[in-house]
Structures are given as structure tokens and as C-alpha cells.
C-alpha positions in Angstrom: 0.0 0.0 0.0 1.1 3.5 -1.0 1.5 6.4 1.5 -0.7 9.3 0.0 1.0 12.2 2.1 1.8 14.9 0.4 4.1 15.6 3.7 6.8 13.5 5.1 5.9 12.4 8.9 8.6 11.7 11.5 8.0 10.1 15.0 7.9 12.4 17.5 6.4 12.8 21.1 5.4 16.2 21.6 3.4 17.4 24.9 0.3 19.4 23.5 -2.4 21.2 24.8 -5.9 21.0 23.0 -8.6 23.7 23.4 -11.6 22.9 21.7 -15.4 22.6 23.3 -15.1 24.6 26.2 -12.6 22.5 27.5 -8.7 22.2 27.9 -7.1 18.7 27.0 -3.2 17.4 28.1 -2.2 14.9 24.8 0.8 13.4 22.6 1.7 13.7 19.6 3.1 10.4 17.6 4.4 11.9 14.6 4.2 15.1 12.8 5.1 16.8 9.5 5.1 20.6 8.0 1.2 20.5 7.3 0.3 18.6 10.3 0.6 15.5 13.0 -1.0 12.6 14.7 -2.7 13.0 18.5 -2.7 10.1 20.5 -5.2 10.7 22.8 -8.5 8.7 24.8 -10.4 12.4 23.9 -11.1 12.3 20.2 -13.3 14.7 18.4 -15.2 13.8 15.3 -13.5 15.4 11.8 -14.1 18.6 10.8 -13.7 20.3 14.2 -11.6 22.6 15.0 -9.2 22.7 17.6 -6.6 25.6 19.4 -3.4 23.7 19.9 -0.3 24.9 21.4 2.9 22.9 21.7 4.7 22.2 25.3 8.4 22.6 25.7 9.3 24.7 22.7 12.1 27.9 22.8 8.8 29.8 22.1 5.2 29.9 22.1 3.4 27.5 19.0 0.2 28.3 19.3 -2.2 27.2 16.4 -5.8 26.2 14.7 -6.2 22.6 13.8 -8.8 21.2 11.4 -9.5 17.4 12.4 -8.7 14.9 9.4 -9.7 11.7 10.8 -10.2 10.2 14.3 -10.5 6.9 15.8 -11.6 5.6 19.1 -11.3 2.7 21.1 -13.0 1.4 24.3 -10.7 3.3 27.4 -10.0 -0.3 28.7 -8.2 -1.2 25.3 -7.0 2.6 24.6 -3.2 1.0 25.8 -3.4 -1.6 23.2 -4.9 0.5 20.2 -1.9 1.5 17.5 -3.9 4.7 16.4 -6.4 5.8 18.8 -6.7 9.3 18.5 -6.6 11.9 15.7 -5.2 13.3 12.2 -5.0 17.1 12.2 -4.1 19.5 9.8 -2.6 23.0 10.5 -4.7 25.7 9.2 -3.3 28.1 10.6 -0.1 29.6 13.2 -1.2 32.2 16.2 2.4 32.3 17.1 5.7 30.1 16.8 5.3 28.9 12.7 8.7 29.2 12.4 10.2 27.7 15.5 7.5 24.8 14.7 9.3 24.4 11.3 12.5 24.3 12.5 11.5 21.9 14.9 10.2 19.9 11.7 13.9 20.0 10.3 15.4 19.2 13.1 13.9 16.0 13.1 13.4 15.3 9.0 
């Protein structure tokens, strides 16, 4: 099978905060890429929605708007043995920190 990506994705763990539905969610990333990244997380919203993310442990603040791709979730109590439970987003757009983000991204490419 083919990878469709228009993007090259590197594992990488990234500490991530996710605003989205009046609430404030702790997650992971898994790997990531220029135009977007994977979130392993047991909160998963459905695609289409959009979320405020800002990145943990950067030189600066990465703040930015995220459009979910896809999502998948698993019962909680299997959530440990599930490969891909959590989301696909794509960047739409930087608040703050697009270029440290992309020098993160080739730092790690």
C-alpha cells in the first residue's frame, strides 16, 4: 500500500495542549510533519472540528488552529493496546511560533 502524504511524517512525542469545546485537554503527539501531526489521545473529536493547539516545551510559544482529518476511538480499557487511537489534524493556521514549529520539523526530517 502506497502512502498518500503529500508531507513526510517523523516520529515524534510532543506534549500538546488542545482547546476545543469549552474544555482544555493534556495529549501526545506520535508523529508530525510541515502541514500537520498525529494526536494520541483517549479524547477524540469527530472530523471537521476545529481545535486551538499549542505545543509544550518549545524555545517559544506554537500556538495554532487545527482542522481534524480523521479520528478513531477505542473502548478506554483497550485505549493501551490501540496503535492509532486518537486523531489526524491538519494546520490551518499559526497564532504564534510557525517558524520555530518548522525548524522543529527540520530538526527532526
Amino acid at each position: 500500500m502506497s502512502d498518500k502524504r503529500l508531507f513526510k511524517r517523523i516520529k515524534k512525542t510532543l506534549q500538546i495542549n488542545i482547546c476545543a469545546s469549552g474544555g482544555t485537554y493534556s495529549a501526545l503527539t506520535e508523529d508530525v510533519s510541515a502541514a500537520g501531526f498525529f494526536i494520541k489521545t483517549q479524547k477524540v473529536f469527530p472530523p471537521g472540528t476545529i481545535l486551538e493547539i499549542s505545543l509544550k516545551g518549545t524555545a517559544e510559544p506554537v500556538e495554532m488552529t487545527c482542522r481534524v482529518v480523521w479520528a478513531r476511538k477505542v473502548p478506554s480499557n483497550l485505549f493501551h493496546l490501540a496503535s492509532k487511537n486518537g486523531m489526524g489534524v491538519l494546520i490551518t493556521d499559526f497564532k504564534s511560533g510557525e517558524e520555530a514549529y518548522q525548524q522543529l520539523h527540520q530538526k527532526i526530517s
